[in-house]
mmJSON file of the N, C-alpha and C atoms, coordinates in Angstrom:
{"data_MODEL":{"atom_site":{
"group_PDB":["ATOM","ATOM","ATOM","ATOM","ATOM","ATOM","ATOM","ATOM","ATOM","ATOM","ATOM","ATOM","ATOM","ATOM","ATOM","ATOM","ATOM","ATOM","ATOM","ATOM","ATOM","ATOM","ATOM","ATOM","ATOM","ATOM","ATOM","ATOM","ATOM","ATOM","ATOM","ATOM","ATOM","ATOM","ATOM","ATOM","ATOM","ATOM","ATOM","ATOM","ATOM","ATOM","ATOM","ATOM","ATOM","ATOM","ATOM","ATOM","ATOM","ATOM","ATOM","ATOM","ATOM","ATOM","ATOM","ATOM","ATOM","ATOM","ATOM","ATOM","ATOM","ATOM","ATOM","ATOM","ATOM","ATOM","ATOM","ATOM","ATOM","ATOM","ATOM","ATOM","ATOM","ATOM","ATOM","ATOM","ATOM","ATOM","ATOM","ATOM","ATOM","ATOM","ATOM","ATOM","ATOM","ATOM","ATOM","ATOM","ATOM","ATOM","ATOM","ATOM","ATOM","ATOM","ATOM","ATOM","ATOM","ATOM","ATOM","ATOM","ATOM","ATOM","ATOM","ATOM","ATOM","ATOM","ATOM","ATOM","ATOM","ATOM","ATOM","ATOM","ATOM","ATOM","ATOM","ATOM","ATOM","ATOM","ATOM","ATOM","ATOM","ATOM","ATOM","ATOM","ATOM","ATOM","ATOM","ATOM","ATOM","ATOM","ATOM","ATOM","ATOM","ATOM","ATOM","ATOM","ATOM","ATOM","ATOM","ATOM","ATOM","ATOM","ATOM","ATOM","ATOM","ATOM","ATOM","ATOM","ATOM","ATOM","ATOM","ATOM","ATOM","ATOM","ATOM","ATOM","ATOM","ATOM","ATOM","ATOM","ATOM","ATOM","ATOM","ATOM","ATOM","ATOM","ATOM","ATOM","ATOM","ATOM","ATOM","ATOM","ATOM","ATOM","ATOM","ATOM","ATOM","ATOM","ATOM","ATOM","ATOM","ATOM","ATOM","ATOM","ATOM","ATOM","ATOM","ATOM","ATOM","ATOM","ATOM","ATOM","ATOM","ATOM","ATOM","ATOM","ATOM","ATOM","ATOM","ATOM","ATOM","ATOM","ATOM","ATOM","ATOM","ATOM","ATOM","ATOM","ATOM","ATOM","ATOM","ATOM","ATOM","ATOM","ATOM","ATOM","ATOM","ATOM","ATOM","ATOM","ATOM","ATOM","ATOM","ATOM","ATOM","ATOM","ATOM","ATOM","ATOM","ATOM","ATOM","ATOM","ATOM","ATOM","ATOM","ATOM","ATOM"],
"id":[1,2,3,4,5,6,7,8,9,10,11,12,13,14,15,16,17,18,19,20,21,22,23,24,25,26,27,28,29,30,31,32,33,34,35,36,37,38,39,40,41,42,43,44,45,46,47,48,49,50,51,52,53,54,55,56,57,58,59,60,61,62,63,64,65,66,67,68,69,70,71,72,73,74,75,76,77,78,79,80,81,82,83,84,85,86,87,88,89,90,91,92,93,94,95,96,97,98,99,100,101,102,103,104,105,106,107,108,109,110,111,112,113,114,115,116,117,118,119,120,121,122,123,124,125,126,127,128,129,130,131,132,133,134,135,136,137,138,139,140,141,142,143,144,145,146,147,148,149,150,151,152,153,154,155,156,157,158,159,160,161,162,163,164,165,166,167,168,169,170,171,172,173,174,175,176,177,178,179,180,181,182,183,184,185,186,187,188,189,190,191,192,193,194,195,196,197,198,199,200,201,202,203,204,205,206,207,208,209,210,211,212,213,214,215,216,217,218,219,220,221,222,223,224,225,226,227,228,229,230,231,232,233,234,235,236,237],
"type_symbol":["N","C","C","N","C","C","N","C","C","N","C","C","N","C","C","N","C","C","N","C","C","N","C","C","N","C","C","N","C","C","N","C","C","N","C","C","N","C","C","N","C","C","N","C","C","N","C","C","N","C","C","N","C","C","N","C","C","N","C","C","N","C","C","N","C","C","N","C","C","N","C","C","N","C","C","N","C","C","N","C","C","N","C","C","N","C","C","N","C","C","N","C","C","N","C","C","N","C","C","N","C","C","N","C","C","N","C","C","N","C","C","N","C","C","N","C","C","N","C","C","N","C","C","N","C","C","N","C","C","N","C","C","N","C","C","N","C","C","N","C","C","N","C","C","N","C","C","N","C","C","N","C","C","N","C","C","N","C","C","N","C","C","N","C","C","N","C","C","N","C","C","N","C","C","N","C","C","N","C","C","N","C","C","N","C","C","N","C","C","N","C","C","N","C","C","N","C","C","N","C","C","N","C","C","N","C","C","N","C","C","N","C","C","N","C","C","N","C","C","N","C","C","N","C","C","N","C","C","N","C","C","N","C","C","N","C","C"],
"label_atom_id":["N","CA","C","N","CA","C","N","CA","C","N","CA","C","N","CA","C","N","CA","C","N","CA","C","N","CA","C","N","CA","C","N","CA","C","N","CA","C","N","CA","C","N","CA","C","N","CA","C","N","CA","C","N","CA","C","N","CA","C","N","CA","C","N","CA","C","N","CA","C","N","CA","C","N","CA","C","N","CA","C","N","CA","C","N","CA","C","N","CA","C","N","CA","C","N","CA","C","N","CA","C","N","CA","C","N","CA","C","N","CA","C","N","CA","C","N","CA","C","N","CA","C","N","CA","C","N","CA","C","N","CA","C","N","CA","C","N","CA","C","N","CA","C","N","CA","C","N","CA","C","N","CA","C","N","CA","C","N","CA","C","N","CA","C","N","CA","C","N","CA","C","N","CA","C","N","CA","C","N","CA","C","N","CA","C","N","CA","C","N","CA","C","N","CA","C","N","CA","C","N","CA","C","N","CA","C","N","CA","C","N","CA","C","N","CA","C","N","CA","C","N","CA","C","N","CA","C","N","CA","C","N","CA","C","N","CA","C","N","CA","C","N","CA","C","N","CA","C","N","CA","C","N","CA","C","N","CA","C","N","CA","C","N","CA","C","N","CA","C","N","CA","C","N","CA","C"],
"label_alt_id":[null,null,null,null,null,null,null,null,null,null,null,null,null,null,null,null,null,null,null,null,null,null,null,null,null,null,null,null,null,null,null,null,null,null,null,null,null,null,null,null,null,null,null,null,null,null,null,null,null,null,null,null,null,null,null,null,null,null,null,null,null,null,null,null,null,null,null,null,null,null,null,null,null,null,null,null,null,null,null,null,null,null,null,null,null,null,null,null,null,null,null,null,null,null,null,null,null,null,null,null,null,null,null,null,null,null,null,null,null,null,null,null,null,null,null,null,null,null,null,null,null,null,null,null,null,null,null,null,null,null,null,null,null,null,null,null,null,null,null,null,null,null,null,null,null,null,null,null,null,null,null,null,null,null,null,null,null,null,null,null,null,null,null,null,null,null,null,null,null,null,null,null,null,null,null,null,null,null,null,null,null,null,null,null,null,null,null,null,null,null,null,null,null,null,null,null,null,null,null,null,null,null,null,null,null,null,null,null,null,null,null,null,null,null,null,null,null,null,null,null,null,null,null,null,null,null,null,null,null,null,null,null,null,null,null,null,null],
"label_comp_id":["UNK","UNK","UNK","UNK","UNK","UNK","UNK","UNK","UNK","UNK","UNK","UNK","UNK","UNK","UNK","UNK","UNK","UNK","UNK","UNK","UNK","UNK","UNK","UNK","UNK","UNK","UNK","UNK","UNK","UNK","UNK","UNK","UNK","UNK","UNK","UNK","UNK","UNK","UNK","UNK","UNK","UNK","UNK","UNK","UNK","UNK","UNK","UNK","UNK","UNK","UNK","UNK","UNK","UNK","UNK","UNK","UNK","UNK","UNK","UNK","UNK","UNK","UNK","UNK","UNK","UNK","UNK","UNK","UNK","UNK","UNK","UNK","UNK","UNK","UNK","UNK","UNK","UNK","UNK","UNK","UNK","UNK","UNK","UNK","UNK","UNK","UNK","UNK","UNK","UNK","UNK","UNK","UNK","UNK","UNK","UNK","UNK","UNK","UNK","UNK","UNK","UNK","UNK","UNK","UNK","UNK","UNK","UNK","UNK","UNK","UNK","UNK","UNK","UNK","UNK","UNK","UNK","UNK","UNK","UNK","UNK","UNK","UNK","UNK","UNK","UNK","UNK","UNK","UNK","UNK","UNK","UNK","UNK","UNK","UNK","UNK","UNK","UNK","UNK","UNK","UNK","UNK","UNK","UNK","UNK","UNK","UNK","UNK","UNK","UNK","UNK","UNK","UNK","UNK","UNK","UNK","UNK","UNK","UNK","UNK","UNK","UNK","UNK","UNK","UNK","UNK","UNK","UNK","UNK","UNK","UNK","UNK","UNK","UNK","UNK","UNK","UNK","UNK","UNK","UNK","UNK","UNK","UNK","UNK","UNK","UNK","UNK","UNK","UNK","UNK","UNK","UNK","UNK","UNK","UNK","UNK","UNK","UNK","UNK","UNK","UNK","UNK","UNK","UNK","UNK","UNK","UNK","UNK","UNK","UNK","UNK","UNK","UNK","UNK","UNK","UNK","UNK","UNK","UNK","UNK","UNK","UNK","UNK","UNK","UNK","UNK","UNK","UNK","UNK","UNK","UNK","UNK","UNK","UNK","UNK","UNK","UNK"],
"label_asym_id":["A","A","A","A","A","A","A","A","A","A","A","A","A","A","A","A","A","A","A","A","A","A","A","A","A","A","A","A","A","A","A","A","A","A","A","A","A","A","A","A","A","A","A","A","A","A","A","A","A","A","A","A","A","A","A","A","A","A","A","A","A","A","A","A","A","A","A","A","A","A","A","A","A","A","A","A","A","A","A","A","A","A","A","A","A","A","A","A","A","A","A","A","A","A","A","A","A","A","A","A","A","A","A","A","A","A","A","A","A","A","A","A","A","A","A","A","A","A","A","A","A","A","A","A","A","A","A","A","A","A","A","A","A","A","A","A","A","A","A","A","A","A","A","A","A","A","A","A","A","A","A","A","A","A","A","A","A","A","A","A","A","A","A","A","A","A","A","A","A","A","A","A","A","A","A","A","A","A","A","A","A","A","A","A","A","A","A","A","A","A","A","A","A","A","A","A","A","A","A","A","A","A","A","A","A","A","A","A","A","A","A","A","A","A","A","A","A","A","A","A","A","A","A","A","A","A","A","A","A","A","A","A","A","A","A","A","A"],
"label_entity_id":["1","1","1","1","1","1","1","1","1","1","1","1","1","1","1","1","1","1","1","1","1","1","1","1","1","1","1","1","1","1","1","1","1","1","1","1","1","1","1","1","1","1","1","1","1","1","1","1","1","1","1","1","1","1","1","1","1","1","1","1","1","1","1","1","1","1","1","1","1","1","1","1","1","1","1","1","1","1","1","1","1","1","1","1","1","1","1","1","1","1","1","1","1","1","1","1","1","1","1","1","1","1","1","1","1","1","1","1","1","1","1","1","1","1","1","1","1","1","1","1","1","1","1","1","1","1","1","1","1","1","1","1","1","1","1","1","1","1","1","1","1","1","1","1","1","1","1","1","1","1","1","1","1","1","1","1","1","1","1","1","1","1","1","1","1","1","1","1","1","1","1","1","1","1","1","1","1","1","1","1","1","1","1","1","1","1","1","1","1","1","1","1","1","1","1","1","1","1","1","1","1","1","1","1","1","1","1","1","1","1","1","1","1","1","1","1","1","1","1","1","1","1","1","1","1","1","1","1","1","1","1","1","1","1","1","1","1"],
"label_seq_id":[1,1,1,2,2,2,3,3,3,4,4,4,5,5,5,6,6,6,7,7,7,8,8,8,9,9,9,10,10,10,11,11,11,12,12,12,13,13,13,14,14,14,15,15,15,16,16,16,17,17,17,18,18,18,19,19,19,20,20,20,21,21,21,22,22,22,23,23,23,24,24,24,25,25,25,26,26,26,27,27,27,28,28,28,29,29,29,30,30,30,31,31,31,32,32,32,33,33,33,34,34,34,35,35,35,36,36,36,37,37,37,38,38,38,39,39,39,40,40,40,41,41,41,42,42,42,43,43,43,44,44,44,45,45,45,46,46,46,47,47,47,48,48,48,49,49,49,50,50,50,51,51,51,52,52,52,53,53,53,54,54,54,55,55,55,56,56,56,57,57,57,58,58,58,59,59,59,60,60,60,61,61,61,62,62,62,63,63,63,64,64,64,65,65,65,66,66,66,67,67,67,68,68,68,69,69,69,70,70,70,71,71,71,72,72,72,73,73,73,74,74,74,75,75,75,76,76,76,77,77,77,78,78,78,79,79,79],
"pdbx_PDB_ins_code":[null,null,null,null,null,null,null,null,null,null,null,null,null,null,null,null,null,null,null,null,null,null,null,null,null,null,null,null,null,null,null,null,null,null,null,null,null,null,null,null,null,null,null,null,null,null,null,null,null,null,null,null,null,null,null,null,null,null,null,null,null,null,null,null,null,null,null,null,null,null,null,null,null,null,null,null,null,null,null,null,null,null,null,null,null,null,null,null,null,null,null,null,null,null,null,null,null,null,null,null,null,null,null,null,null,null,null,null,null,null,null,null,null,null,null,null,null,null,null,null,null,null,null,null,null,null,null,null,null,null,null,null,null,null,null,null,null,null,null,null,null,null,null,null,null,null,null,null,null,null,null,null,null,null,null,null,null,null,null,null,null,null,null,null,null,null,null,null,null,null,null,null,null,null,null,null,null,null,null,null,null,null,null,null,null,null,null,null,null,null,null,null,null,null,null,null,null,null,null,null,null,null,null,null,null,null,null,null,null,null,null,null,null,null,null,null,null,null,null,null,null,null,null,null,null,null,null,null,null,null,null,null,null,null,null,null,null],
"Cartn_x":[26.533,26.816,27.892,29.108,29.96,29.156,28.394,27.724,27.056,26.586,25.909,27.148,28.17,29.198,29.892,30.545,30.853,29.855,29.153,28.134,27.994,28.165,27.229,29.134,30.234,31.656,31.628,31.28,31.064,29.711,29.017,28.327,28.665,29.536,30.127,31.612,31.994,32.928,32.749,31.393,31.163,30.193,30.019,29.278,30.502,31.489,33.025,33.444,33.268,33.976,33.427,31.909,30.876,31.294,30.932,30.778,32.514,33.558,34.724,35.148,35.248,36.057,35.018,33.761,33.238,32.901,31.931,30.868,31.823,32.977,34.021,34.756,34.957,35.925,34.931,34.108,32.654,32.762,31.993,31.592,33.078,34.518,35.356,35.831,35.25,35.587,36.981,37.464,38.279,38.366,37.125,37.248,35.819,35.216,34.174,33.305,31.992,30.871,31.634,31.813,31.878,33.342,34.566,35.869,35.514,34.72,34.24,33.473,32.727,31.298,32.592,33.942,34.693,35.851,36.255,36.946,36.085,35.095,34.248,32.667,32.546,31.574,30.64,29.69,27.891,28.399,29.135,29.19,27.89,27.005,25.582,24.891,24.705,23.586,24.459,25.534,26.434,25.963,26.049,25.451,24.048,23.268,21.642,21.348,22.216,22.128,22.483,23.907,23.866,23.136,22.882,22.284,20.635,19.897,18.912,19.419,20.138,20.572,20.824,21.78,21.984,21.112,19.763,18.802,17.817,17.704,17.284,17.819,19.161,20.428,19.507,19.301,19.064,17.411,16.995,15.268,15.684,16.037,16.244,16.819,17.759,18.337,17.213,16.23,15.244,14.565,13.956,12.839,13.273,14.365,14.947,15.427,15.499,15.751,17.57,18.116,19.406,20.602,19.844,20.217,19.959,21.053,20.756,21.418,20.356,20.92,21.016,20.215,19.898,20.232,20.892,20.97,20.81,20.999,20.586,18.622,18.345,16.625,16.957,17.954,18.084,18.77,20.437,20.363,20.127,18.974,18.326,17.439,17.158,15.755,16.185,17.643,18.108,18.644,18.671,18.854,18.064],
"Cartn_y":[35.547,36.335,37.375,37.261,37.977,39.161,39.431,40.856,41.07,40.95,41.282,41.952,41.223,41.647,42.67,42.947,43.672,45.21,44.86,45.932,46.734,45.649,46.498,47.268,46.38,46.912,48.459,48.489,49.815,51.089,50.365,51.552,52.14,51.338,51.865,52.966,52.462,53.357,54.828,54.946,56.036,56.637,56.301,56.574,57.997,56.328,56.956,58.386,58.367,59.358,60.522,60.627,61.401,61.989,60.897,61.653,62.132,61.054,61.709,62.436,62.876,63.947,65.1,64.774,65.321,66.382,66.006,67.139,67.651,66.804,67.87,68.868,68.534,69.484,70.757,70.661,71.513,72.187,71.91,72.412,73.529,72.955,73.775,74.806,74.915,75.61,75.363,73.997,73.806,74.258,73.839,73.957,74.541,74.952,75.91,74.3,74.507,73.373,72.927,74.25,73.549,72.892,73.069,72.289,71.047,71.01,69.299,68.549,68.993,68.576,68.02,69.068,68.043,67.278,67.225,66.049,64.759,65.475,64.101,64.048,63.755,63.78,63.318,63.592,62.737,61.926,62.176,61.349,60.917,62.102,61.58,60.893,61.096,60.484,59.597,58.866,57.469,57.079,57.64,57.168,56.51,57.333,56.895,55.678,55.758,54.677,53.253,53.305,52.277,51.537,52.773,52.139,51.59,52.217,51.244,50.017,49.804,48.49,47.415,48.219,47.035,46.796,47.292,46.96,45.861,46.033,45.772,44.147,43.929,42.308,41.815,42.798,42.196,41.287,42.477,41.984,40.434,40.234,39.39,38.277,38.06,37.319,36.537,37.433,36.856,36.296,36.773,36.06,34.65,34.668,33.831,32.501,32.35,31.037,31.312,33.078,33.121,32.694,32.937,32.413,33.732,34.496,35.589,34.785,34.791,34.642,35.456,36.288,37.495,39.143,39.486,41.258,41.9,41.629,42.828,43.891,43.26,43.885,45.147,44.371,45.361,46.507,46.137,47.338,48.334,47.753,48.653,49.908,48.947,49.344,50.878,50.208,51.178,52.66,52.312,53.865,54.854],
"Cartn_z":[-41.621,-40.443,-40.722,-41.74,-42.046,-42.488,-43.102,-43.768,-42.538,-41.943,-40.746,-40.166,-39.127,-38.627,-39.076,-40.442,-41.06,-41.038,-41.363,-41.418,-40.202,-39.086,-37.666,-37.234,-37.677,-37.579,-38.135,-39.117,-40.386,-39.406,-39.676,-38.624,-36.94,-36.263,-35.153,-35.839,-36.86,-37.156,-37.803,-38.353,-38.974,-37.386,-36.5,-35.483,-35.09,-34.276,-33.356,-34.285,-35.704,-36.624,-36.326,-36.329,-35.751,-34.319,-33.605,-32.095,-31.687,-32.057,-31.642,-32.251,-33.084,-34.406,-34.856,-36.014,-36.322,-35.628,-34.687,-33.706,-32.819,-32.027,-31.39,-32.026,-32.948,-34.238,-34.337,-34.575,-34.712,-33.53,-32.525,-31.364,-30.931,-31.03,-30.618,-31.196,-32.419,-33.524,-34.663,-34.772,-35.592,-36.712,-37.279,-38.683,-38.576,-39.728,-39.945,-40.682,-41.07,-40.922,-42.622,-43.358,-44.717,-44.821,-44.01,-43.777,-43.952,-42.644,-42.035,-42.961,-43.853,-44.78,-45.785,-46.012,-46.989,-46.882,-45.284,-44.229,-44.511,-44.051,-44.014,-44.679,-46.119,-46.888,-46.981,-46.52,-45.793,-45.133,-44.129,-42.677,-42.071,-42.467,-41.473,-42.151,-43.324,-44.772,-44.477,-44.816,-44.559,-43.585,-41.995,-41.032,-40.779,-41.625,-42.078,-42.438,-43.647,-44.855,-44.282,-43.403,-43.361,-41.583,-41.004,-40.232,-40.618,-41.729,-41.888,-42.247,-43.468,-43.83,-42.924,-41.756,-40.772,-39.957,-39.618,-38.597,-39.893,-41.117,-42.347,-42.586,-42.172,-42.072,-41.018,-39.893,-38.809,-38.485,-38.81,-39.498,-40.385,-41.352,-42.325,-41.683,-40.658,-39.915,-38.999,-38.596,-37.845,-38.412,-39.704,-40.348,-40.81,-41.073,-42.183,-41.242,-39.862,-39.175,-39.184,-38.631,-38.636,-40.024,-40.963,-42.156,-43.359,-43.466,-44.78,-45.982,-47.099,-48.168,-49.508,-49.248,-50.156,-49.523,-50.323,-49.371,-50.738,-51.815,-52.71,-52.625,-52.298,-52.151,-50.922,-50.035,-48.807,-49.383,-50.345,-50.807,-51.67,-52.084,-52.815,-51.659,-50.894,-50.061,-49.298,-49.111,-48.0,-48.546,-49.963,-50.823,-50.998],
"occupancy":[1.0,1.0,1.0,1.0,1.0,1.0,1.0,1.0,1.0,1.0,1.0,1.0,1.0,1.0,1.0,1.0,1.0,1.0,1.0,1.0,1.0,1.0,1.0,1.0,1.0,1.0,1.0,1.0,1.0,1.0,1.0,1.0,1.0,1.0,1.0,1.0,1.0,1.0,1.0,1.0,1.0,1.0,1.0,1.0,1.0,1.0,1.0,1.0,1.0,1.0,1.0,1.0,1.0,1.0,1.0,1.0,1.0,1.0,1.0,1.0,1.0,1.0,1.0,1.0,1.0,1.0,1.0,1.0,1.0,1.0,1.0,1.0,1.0,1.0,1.0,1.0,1.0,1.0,1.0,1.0,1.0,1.0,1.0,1.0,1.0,1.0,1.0,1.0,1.0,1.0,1.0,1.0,1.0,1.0,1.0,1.0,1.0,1.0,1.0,1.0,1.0,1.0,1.0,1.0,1.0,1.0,1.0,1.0,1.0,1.0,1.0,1.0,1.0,1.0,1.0,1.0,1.0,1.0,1.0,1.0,1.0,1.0,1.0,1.0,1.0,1.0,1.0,1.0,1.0,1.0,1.0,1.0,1.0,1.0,1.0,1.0,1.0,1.0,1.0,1.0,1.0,1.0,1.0,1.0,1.0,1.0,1.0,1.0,1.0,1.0,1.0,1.0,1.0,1.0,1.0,1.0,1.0,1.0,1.0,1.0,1.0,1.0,1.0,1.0,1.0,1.0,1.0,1.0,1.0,1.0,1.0,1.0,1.0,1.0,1.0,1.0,1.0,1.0,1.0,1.0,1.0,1.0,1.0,1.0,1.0,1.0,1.0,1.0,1.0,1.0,1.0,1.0,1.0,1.0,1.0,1.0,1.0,1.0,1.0,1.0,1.0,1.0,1.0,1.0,1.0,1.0,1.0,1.0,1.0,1.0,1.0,1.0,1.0,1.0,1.0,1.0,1.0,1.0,1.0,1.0,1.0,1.0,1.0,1.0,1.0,1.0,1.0,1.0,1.0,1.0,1.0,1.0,1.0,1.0,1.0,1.0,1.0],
"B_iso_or_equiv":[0.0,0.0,0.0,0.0,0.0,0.0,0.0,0.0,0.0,0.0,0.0,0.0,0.0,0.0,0.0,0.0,0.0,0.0,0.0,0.0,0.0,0.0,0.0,0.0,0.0,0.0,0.0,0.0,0.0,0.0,0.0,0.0,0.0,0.0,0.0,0.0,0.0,0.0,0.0,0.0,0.0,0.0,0.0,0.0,0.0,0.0,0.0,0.0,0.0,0.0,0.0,0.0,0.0,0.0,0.0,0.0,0.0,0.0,0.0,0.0,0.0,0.0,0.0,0.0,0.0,0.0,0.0,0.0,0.0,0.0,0.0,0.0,0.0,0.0,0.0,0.0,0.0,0.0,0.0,0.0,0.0,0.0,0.0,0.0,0.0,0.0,0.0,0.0,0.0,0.0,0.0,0.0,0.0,0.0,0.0,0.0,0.0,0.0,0.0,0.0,0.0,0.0,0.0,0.0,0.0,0.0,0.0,0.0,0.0,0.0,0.0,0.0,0.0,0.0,0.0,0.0,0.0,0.0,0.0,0.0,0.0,0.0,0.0,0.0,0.0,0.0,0.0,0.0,0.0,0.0,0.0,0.0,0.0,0.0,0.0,0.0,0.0,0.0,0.0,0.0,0.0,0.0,0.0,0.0,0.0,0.0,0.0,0.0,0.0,0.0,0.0,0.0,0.0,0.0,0.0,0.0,0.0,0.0,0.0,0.0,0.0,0.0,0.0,0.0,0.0,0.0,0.0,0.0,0.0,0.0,0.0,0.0,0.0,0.0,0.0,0.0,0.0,0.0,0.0,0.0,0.0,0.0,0.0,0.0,0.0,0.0,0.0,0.0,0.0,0.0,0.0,0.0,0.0,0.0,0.0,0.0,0.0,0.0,0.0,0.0,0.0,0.0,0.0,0.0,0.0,0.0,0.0,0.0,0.0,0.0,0.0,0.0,0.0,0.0,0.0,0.0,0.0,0.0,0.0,0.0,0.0,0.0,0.0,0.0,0.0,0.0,0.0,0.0,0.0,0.0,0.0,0.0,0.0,0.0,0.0,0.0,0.0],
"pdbx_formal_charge":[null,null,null,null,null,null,null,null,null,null,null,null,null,null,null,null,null,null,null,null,null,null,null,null,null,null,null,null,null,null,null,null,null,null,null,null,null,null,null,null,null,null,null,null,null,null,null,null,null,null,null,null,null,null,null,null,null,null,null,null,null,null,null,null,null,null,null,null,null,null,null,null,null,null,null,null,null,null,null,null,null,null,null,null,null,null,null,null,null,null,null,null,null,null,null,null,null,null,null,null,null,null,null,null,null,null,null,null,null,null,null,null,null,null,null,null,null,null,null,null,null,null,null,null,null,null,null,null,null,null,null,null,null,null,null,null,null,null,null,null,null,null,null,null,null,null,null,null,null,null,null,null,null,null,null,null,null,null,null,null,null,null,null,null,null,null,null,null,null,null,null,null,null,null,null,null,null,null,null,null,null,null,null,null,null,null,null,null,null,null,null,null,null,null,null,null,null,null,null,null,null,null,null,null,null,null,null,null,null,null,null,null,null,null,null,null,null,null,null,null,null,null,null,null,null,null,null,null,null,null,null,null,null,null,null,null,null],
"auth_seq_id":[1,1,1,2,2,2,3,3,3,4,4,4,5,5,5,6,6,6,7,7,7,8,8,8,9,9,9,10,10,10,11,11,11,12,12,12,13,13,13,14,14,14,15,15,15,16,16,16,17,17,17,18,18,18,19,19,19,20,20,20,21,21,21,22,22,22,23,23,23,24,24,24,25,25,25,26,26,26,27,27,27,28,28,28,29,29,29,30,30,30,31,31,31,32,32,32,33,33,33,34,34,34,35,35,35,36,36,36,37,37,37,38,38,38,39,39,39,40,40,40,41,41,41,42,42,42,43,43,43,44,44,44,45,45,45,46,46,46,47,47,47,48,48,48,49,49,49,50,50,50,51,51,51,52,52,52,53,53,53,54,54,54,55,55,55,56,56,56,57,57,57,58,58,58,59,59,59,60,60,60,61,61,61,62,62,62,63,63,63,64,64,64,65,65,65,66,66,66,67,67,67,68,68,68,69,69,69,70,70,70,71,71,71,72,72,72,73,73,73,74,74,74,75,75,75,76,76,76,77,77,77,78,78,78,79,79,79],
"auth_comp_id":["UNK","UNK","UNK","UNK","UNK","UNK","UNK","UNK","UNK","UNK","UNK","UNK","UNK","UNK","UNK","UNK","UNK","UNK","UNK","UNK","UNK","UNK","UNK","UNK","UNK","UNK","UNK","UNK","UNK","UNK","UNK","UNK","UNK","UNK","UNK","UNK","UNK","UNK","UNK","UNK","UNK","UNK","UNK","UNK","UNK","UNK","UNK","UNK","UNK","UNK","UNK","UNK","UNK","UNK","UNK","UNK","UNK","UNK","UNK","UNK","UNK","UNK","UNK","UNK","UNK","UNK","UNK","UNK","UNK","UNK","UNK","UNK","UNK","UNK","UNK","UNK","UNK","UNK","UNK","UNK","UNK","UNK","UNK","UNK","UNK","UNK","UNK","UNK","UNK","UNK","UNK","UNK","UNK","UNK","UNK","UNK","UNK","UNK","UNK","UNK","UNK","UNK","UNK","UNK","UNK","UNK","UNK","UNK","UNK","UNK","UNK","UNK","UNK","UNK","UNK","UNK","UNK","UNK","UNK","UNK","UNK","UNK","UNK","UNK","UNK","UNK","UNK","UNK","UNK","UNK","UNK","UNK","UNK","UNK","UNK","UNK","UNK","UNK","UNK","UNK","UNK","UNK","UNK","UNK","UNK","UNK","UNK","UNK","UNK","UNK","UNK","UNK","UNK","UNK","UNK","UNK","UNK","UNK","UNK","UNK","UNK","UNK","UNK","UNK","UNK","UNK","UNK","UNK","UNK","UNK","UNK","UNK","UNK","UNK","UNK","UNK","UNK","UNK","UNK","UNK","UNK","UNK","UNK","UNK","UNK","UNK","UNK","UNK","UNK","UNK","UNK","UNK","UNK","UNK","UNK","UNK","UNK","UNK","UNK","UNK","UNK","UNK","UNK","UNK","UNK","UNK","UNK","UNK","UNK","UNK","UNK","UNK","UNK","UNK","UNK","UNK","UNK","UNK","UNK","UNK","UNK","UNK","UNK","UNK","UNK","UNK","UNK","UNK","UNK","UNK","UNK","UNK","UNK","UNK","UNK","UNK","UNK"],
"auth_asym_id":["A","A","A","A","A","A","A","A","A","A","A","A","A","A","A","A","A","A","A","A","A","A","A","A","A","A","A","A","A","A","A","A","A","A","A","A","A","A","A","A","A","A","A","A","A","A","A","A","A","A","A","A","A","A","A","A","A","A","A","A","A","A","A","A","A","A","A","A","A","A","A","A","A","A","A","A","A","A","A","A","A","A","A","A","A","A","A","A","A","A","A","A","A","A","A","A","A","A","A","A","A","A","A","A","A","A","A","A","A","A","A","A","A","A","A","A","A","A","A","A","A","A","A","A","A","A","A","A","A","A","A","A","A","A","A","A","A","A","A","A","A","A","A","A","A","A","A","A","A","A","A","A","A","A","A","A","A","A","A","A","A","A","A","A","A","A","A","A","A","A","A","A","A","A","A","A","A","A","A","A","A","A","A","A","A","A","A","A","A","A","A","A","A","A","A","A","A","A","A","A","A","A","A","A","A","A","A","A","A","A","A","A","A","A","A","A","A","A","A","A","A","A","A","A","A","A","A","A","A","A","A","A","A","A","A","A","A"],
"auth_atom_id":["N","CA","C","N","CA","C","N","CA","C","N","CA","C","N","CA","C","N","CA","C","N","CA","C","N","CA","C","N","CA","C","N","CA","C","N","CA","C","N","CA","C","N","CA","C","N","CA","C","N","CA","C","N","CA","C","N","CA","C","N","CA","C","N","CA","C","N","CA","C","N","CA","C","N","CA","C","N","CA","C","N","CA","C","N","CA","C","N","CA","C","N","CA","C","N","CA","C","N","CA","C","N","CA","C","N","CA","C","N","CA","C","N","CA","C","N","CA","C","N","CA","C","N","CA","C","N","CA","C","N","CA","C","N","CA","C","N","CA","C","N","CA","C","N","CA","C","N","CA","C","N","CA","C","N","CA","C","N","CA","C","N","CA","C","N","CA","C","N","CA","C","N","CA","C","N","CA","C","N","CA","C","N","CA","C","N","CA","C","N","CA","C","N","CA","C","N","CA","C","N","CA","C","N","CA","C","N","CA","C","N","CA","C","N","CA","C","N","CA","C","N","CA","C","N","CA","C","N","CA","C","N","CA","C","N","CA","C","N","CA","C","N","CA","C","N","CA","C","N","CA","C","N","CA","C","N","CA","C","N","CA","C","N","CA","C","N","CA","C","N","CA","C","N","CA","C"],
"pdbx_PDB_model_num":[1,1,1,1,1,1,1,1,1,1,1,1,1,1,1,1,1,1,1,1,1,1,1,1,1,1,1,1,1,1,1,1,1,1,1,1,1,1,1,1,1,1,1,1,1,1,1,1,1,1,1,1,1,1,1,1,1,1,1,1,1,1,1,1,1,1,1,1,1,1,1,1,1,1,1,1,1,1,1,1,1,1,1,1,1,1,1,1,1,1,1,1,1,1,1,1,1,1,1,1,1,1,1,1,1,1,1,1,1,1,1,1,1,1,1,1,1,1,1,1,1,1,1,1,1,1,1,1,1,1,1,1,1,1,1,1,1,1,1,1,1,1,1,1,1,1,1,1,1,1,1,1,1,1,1,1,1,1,1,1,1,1,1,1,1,1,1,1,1,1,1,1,1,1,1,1,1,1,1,1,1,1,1,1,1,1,1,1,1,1,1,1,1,1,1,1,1,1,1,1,1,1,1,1,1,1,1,1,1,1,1,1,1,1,1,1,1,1,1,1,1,1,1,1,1,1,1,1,1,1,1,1,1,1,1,1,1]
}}}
């Protein structure tokens, strides 16, 4: 359950980074797109990545009788 938790922790944080910082910083004109691209470096591809993985824990959690014992296949999968 810890990699699960962890994981779904990690994807709300690269979310909040997104919607509170990123796209406001943007939209108001802080910084120009390529500033932000190196504030914050594939924020969205990060965002991608690990949100398949964690719907990927989550799948695996179900099949498995709430029991993950393997995550390397996932991260491969999710690359």
């Amino acid at each position: 359950m810890s990699c699960l938790l962890t994981e779904h922790t990690h994807v709300q944080m690269l979310r909040a980074l997104l919607q509170l910082f990123y796209q406001p910083m943007l939209r108001m004109g802080f910084f120009q797109q390529a500033e932000l691209d190196t504030i914050f470096p594939s924020l969205e591809d990060l965002l991608d990545v690990h949100s398949v993985f964690l719907e990927s824990l989550k799948k695996r959690r179900e099949e498995n009788g709430f029991i993950i014992k393997h995550i390397g296949d996932l991260l491969l999968a999710a690359v």
